[in-house]
C-alpha positions as CSV (number, residue, x, y, z in Angstrom):
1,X,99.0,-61.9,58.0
2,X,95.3,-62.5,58.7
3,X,96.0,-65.1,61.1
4,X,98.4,-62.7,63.3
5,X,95.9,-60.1,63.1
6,X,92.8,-62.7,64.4
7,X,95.6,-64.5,66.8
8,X,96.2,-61.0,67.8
9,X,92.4,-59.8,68.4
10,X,92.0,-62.7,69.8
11,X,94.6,-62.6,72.6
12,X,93.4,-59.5,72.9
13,X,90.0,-59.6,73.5
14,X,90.6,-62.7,76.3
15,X,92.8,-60.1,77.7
16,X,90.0,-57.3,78.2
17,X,87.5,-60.0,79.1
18,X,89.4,-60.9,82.0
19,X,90.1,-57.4,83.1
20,X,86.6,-56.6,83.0
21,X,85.5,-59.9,85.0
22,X,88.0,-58.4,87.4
23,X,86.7,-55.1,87.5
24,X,83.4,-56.6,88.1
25,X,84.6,-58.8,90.6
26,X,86.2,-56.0,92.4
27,X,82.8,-53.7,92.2
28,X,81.1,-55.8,93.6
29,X,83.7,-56.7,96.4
30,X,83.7,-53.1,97.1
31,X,79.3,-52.5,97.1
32,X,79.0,-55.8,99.5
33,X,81.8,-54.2,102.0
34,X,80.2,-50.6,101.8
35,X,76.6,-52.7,102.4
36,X,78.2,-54.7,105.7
37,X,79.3,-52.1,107.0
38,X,76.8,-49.9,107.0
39,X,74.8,-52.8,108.3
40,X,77.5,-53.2,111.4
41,X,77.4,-49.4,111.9
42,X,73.3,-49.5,111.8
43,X,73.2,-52.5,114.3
44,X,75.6,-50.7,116.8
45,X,74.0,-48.3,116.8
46,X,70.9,-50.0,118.0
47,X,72.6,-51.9,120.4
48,X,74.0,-48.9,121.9
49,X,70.2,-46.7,121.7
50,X,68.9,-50.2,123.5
51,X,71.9,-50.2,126.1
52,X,71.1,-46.0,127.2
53,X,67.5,-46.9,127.4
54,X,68.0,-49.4,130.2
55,X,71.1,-47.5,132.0
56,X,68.5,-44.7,131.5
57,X,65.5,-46.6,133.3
58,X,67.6,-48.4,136.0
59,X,69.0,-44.6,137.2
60,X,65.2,-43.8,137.2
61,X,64.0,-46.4,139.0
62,X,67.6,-46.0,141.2
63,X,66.5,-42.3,141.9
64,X,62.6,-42.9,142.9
65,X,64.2,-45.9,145.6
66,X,66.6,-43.0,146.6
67,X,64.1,-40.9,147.1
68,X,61.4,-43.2,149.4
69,X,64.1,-44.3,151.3
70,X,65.1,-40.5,152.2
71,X,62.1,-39.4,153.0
72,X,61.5,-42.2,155.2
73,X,64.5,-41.6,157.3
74,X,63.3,-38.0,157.5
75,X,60.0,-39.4,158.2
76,X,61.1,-41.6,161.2
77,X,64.2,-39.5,162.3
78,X,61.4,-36.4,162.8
79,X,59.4,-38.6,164.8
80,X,62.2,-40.3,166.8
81,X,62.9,-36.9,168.3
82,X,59.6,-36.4,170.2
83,X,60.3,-37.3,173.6
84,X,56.5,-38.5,175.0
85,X,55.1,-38.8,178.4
86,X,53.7,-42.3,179.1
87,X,50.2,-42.5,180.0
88,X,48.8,-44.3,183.1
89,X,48.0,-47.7,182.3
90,X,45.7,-48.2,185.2
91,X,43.4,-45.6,184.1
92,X,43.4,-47.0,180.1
93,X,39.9,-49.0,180.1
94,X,40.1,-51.5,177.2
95,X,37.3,-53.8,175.4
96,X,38.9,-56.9,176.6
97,X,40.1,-58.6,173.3
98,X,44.0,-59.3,173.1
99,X,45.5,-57.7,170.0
100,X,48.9,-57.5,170.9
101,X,48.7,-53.6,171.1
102,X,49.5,-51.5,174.7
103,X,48.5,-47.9,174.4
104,X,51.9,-45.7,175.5
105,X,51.4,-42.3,174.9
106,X,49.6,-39.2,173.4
107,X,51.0,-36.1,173.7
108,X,50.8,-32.7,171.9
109,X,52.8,-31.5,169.2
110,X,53.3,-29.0,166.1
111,X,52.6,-26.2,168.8
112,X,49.1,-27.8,169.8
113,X,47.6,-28.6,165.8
114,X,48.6,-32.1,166.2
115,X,48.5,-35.3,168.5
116,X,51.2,-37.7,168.6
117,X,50.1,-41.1,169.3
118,X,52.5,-44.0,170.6
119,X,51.9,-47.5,171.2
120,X,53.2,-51.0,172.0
121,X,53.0,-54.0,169.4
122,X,54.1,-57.2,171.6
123,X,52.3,-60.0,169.1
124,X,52.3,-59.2,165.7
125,X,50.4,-61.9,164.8
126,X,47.7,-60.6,166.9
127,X,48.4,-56.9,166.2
128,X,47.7,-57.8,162.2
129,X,44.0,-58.0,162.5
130,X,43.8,-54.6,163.2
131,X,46.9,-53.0,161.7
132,X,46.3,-52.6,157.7
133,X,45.9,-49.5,156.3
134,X,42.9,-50.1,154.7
135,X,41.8,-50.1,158.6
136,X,41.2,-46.1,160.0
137,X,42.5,-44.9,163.4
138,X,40.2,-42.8,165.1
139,X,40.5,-40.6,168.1
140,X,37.3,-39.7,169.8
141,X,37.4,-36.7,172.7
142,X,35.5,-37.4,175.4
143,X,34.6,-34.2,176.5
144,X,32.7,-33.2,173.3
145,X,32.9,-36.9,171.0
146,X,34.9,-35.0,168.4
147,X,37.0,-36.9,166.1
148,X,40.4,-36.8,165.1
149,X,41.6,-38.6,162.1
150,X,45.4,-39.1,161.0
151,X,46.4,-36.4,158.1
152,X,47.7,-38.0,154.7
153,X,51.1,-35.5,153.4
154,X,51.9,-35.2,149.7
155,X,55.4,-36.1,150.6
156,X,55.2,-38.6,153.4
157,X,52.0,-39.9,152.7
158,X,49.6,-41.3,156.0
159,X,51.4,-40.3,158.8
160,X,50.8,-43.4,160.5
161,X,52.7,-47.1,160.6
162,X,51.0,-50.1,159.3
163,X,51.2,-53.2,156.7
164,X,53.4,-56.3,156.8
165,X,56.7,-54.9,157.9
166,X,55.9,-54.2,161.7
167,X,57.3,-56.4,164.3
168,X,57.3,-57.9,167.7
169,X,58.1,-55.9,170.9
170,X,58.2,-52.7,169.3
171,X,57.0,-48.8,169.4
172,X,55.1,-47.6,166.6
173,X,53.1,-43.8,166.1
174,X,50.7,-42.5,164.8
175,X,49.9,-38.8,164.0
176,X,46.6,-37.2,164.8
177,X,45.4,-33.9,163.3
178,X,43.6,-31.5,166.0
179,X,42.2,-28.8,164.0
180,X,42.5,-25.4,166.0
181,X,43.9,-26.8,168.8
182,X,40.8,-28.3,169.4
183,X,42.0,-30.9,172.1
184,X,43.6,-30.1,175.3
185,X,46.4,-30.8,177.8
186,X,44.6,-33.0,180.3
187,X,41.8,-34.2,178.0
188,X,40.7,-37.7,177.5
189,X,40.4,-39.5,174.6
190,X,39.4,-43.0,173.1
191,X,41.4,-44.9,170.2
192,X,40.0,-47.0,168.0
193,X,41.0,-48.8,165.5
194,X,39.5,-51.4,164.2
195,X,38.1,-54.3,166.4
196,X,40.6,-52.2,169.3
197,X,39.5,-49.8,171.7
198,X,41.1,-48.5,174.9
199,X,39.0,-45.7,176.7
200,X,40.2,-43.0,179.3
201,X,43.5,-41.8,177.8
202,X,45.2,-38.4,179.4
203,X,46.5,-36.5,176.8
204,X,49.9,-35.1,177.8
């Protein structure tokens, strides 16, 4: 009898052994899926915070581009529509050096407060010398020696065109500010700008 009993307890205790091995197995089984995927969840996450981030910075970057190239079509499309006068070239007295540059035009504009400047570039390599804007335009009346200087906008920045992107047989501006009107129909003024000068211009 105490051999069934201890055969018994024996068989038994095997028995409950195993089912708690296989308890613990399953527990464990369970804690490492519940850790992995809250690691998966974590690390999406992440990957999607990274992937706004840049969609967020390229639209940024998109919008500023949008923006520059906007207001410089405003920029050139309000400057397009002046229609200028040409100056007399035989009366345009120059300093003799050839920088690829031909005076065209100035004319009044903005009901008198400014003076729209136009001019020829036929050799930009020439025309280079003289046309970064680190270089100032000035425009000098005769009458008096005044001095006009080209106005910097919050919006459009120096209303003038210079730097690497000008070309060959082309018409460029620049805007002069004339403070109270200051400078007349008829006047004469000089430009300069840097090692350029050309003297004797009728302002239209």
């Amino acid at each position: 009898m105490k051999s069934i009993i201890n055969t018994v307890y024996s068989t038994f205790s095997d028995t409950l052994l195993n089912f708690n091995c296989t308890k613990v197995i399953f527990t464990v089984a369970l804690i490492s899926s519940v850790f992995i995927s809250v690691a998966c969840s974590k690390n999406s996450e992440q990957k999607e915070s990274v992937g706004f981030e840049a969609t967020k910075t390229q639209q940024q970057l998109d919008s500023i581009a949008k923006t520059k190239a906007m207001r410089k079509a405003r920029r050139e499309q309000a400057l397009s529509s002046v229609n200028l006068g040409y100056v007399d070239q035989s009366k345009i007295v120059s300093n003799g050096k050839d920088f690829g540059v031909k005076v065209l035009a100035a004319r009044l504009t903005a009901k008198g407060y400014m003076l729209d400047f136009r001019f020829h570039i036929s050799d930009v390599e020439k025309a280079k010398e003289i046309m970064q804007r680190k270089i100032k335009a000035k425009l000098i009346v005769e009458k008096d020696k005044a001095k006009l200087a080209v106005p910097v906008s919050y919006k459009l920045g120096s209303l003038r065109q210079s730097g690497n992107n000008l070309v060959s047989n082309k018409n460029y501006f620049m805007f002069f500010a004339n403070p109270g009107g200051h400078v007349k129909p008829g006047d004469l003024v000089t430009f300069e700008l840097g090692g350029f000068k050309a003297e004797h211009i009728t302002v239209n």
